[in-house]
N, C-alpha and C positions, 0 to 999 in steps of 0.2 A: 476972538470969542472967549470968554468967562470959562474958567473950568465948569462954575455952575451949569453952564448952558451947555456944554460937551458930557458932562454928566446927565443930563436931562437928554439930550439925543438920544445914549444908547441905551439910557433906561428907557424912550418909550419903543426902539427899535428890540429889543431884549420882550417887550410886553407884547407885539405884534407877534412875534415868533413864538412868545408862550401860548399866544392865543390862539394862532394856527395849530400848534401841537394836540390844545383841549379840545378844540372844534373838531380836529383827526377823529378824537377820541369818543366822542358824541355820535360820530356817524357809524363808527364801528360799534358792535351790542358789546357794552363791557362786560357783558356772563361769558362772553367767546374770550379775553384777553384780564382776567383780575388781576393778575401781578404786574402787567403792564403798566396798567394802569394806576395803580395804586404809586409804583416805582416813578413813574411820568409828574404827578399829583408832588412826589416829594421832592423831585428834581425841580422843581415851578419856586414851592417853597424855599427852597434851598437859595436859590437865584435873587428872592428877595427878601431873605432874611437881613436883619440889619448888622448883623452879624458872620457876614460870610458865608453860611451855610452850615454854621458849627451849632444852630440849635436842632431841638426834634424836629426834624419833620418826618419823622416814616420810614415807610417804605424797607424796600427789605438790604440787608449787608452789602449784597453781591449777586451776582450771577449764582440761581441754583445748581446744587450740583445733580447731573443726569440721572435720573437714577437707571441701577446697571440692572438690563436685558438679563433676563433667565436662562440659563445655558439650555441649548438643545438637548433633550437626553437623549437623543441618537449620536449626539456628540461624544458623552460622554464616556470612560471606561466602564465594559458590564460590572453589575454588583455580581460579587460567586457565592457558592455554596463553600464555603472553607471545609466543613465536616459535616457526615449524618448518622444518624444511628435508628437503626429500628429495632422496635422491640415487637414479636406476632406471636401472639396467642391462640390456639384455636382446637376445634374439636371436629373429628372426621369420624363421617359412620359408614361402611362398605355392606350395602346387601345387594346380591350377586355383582353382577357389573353398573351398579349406580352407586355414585360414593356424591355423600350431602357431606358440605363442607362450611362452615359457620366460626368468626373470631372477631379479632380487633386486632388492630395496629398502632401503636404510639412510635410516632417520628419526631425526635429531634433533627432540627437545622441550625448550622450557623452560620450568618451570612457575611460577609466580607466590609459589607456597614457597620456590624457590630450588633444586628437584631438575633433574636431567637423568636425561631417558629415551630411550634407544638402544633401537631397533627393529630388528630385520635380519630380512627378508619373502624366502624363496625363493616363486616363484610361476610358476603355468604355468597355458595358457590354449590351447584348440581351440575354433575356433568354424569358421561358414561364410556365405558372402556369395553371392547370387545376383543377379544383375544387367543390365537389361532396357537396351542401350547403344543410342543413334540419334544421326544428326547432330546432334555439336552440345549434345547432353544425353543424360544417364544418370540410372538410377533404380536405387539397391538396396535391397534387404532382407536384415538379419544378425541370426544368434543364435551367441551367444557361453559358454561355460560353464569357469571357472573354479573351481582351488583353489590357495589360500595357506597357507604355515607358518610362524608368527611367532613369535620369544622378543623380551623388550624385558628391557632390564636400568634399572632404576633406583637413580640414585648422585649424590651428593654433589657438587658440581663444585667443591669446596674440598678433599677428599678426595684421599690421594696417589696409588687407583688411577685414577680419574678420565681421565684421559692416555690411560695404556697400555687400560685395556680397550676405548677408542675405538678404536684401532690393533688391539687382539687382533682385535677385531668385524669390521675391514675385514680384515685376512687370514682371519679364520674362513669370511666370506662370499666369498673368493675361492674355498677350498678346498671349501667345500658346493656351491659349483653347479656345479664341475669335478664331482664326487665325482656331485652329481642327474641330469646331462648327460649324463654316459657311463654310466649305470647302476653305478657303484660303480667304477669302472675306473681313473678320470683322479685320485682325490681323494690319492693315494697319491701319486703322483707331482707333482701340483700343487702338494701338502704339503711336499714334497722342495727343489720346483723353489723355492719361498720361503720356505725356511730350516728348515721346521719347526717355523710361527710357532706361539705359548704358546697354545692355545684359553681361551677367557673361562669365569669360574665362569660357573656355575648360571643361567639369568633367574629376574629375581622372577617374569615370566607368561608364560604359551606361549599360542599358541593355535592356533585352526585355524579355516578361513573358505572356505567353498563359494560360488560365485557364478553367475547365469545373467541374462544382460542377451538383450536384442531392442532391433533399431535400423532407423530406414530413414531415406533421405537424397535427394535428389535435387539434381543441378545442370547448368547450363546455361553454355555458353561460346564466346566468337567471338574467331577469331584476328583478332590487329593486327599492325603491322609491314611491314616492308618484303619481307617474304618472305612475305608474304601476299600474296596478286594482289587478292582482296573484301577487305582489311583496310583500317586506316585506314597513309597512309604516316607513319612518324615517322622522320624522320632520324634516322640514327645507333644505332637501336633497329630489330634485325633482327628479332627474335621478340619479341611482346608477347601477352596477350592480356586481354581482359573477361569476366569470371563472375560465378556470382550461386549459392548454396547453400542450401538448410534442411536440416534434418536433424531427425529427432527420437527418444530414446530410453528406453528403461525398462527396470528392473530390479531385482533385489533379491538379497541373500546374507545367512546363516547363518554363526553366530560360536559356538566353545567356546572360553571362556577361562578359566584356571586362573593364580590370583594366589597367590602364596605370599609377600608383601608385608607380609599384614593381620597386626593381633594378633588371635589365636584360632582360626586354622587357614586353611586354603587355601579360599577364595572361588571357587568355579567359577558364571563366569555363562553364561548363553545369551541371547542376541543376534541382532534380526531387523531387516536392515534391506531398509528401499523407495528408489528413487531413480527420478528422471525428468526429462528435461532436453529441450531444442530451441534450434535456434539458428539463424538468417538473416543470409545474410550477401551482402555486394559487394565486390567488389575486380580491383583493375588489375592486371596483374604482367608482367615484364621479364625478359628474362637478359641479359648484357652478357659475353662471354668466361667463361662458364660461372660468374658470379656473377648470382644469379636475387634480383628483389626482386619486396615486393608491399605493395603500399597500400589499404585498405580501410574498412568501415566497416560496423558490424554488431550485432546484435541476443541476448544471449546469456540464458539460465534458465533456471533448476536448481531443485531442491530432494531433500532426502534427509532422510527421516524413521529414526532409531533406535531401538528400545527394548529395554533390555538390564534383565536380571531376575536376581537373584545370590543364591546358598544359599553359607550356612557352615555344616557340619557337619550338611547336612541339612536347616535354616532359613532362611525366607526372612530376606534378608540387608538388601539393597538394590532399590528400584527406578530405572534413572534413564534418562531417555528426552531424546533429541537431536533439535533439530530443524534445519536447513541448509537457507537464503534465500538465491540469491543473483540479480539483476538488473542485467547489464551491456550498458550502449549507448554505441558512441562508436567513434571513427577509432584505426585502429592500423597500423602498416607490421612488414615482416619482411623480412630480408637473410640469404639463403641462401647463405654462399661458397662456393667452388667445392672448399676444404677441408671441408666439409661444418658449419663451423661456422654456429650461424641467431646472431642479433642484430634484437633488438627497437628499431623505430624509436617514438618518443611513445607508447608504449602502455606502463599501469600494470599490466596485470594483470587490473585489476579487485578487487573488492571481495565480500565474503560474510557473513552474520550465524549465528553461529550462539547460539540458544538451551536451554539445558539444566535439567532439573528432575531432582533428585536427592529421595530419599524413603529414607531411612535407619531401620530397624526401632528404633535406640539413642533410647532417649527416648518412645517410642511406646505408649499407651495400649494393652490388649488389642482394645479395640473398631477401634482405628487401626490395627493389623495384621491385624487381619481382611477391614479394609475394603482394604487390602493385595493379600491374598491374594486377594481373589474377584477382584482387579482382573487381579491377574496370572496365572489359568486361563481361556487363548484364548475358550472356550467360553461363558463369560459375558460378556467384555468386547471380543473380535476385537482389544485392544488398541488401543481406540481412545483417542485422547486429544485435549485440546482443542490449538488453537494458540496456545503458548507466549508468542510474544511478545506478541500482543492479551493473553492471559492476564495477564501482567506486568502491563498498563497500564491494563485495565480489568475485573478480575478474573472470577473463574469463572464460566463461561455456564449459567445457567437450568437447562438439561437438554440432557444428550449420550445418544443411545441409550437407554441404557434407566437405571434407579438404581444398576448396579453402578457404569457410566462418569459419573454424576454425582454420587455422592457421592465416586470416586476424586479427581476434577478438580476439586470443593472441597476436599478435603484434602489435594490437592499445591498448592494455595492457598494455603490455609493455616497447612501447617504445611512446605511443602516449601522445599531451598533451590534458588532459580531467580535463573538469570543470564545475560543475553543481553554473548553479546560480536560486534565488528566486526572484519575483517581487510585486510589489504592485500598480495594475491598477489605474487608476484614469480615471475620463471622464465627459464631458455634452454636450451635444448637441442640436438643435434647428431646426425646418423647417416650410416653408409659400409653401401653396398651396392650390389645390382644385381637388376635383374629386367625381362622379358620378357614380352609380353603385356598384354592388358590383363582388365578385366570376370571372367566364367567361367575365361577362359583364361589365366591367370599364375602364371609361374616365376619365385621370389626369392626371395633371401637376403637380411639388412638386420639391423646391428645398431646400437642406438640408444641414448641416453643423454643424460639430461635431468636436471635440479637445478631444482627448484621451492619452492616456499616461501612462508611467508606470516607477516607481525608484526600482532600487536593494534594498533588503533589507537583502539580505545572498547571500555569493558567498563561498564556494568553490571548492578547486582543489588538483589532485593527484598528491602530490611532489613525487620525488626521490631521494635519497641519492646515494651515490657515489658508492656501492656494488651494486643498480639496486632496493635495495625494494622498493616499494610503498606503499604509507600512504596517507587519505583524510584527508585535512586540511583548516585551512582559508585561503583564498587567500586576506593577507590584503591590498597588492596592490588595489584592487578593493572597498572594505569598507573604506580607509580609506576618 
């Protein structure tokens, strides 16, 4: 046989097979397979170019590359609060035992991504104190009922508006509480009065926050000094005296927040939280020419529980629940001037933990959002949840309540991301006023203003590895 004629066999054996391939391809709808296709179309040509296959024909390089899957963000290390600082403005008025209470709050945030989050809180608060006064000691009981309105803007601190909208924020929040104060009266002219500063865009979240706290307190104290006749005499120290206080309190508030932040539409969660605190304390204290000090020693803890539940477009979104430790003991002094400025003598602050488990629907099996959802209808679950930090360390307990709260509290185990961090308070504050009276019986005005704050000092978090176990570790994202 001819080469001609053995060339001609398997060129038409080569066209049978082409033709099988395109006939494949006709039966398939090519809108389900375009790159196949197209790829198939340049492979054909390729086969009967006269040239080898070395002219155009198509089609594309190579195999595309996958494009890479979005990491779970239950995966991944929590974002932390690095630093905060607040700054609270406010004015208090005391007639007999009801005291009206009205201010703002500007918080700075910085977060462990690298954002800054600006907070500005108008807030106002009525509550009432009753109180049972005898030589020497006094006893009360208070209930308290507040609401707050918060927008937070979050921004870039590399970013050129960065700057100025800190500044818009502080004149804005000058001109909203003139404007809340007088019922609409003063905002006009407060506006005027400082220039008709540029109001800040948009916040990414707003929100709004109901609060009702109960408290009672008691303490006990003997005058010293030299103008005491029973006192002990201390030279040169005319008025002194010794005390002794506990206190203890509870409470809880209600949060709607609206994020327009996220990608996929605005995030509205609802938010409940608990808090309870007590605190015992001792201490000496002096005045000297109307500068008053006071040295102590004392016993302070808290705790405040969170749990915030979040819908996009309808859907559960997010779970992520908070939890707030904190236990301080030890000596601390305060210098009250006669300017009204306080100064903290040896005392840190103190310290607090707080731990958080976030539970994110992205990534989430059907069966894991459901077990979700039941957790998050009061009614089956009271929203109970285990404690976080043992959780961390020696993972989910046995049985909580009933199977909704324990398969929830495996599965934020499991599959949640949790991460305990530590803080280190700071603070000083200062206030000018006057008041009359004391107990049931008091007339006063007083307005006060304090800068508090607090830096991470330990962060971490439960990794996983790619078999599913979990381990606490540093989160050095956050330290460094």
């Amino acid at each position: 046989m001819s080469d001609t004629g053995l060339v001609s066999v398997e060129y038409l054996a080569t066209a049978l097979v082409a033709s099988a391939i395109i006939g494949t391809l006709i039966v398939v709808p090519v809108a389900t397979q375009p790159q196949v296709t197209e790829d198939f179309e340049a492979a054909v040509c390729r086969i009967f170019s006269e040239n080898g296959g070395s002219g155009d024909c198509g089609g594309s390089d190579g195999p595309e590359a996958v494009p890479e899957q979005s990491e779970n963000p239950n995966d991944m290390p929590p974002t932390c609060l690095v630093s905060t600082t607040t700054e609270n403005s406010s004015a208090k008025l005391d007639v007999k035992f009801v005291t009206i209470e009205g201010g703002y709050q500007i918080k700075i945030e910085e977060m462990s991504d690298g954002t800054l989050k600006y907070t500005l809180v108008g807030e106002g608060e009525v509550g009432a104190k009753l109180s049972t006064p005898t030589e020497g000691a006094e006893a009360s009981a208070g209930i308290n009922g507040g609401l707050s309105l918060g927008d937070t803007w979050i921004v870039d601190p590399n970013s050129e508006d960065a700057a100025a909208l800190e500044q818009q924020i502080r004149d804005y929040a000058l001109v909203q509480i003139a404007d809340r104060a007088s019922g609409g009266w003063l905002g006009g002219p407060a506006s005027f009065i400082s220039g008709n500063p540029t109001p800040p865009r948009d916040p990414d979240v707003t929100y709004t926050t109901g609060s009702l706290e109960v408290e009672a307190e008691a303490e006990a104290s003997n005058p010293l000094g030299t103008d005491s006749p029973e006192g002990l005499d201390i030279p040169g120290i005319p008025s002194a005296e010794a005390s002794a206080q506990a206190a203890v309190n509870a409470g809880g508030s209600y949060t709607v927040r609206n994020d327009t932040s996220k990608d996929g539409g605005v995030v509205t969660s609802y938010e409940f939280e608990l808090e309870a605190g007590g605190n015992a304390r001792a201490e000496a204290s002096a005045e000297v020419k109307g500068n008053k000090g006071s040295y102590g020693a004392g016993y302070d803890a808290s705790m405040k529980d969170r749990v915030g539940i979040s819908y996009q477009n309808g859907e559960l979104y997010e779970i992520r629940i908070t939890q707030t430790r904190a236990v301080n003991v030890g000596p601390d002094g305060k210098i009250k001037l006669a300017d009204g400025q306080t100064v903290s003598i040896g005392a840190d602050g103190g310290t607090y933990t707080t731990t958080t488990m976030t539970l994110n629907t992205e990534g989430m099996t059907p069966e894991q959002i459901a077990k979700m959802k039941q957790w998050a209808d009061f009614t089956q679950s009271g929203f109970i949840a285990p404690n976080l930090y043992d959780m961390m360390h020696d993972g989910a307990p046995d049985h909580l309540l009933n199977d909704t709260v324990t398969d929830f509290s495996n599965l934020a185990y499991d599959e949640g991301q949790l991460g305990a961090n530590t803080y280190q308070k700071t603070g000083a504050d200062s206030s000018i006023g006057a008041s009359e009276g004391s107990g049931n019986d008091k007339l006063g005005f007083s307005i006060d203003r304090s800068i508090s704050g607090a830096d991470l000092i330990e962060a971490t978090h439960l990794s996983k590895d790619p078999s599913g176990n979990r381990e606490v570790v540093q989160n050095e994202a956050c330290l460094q």
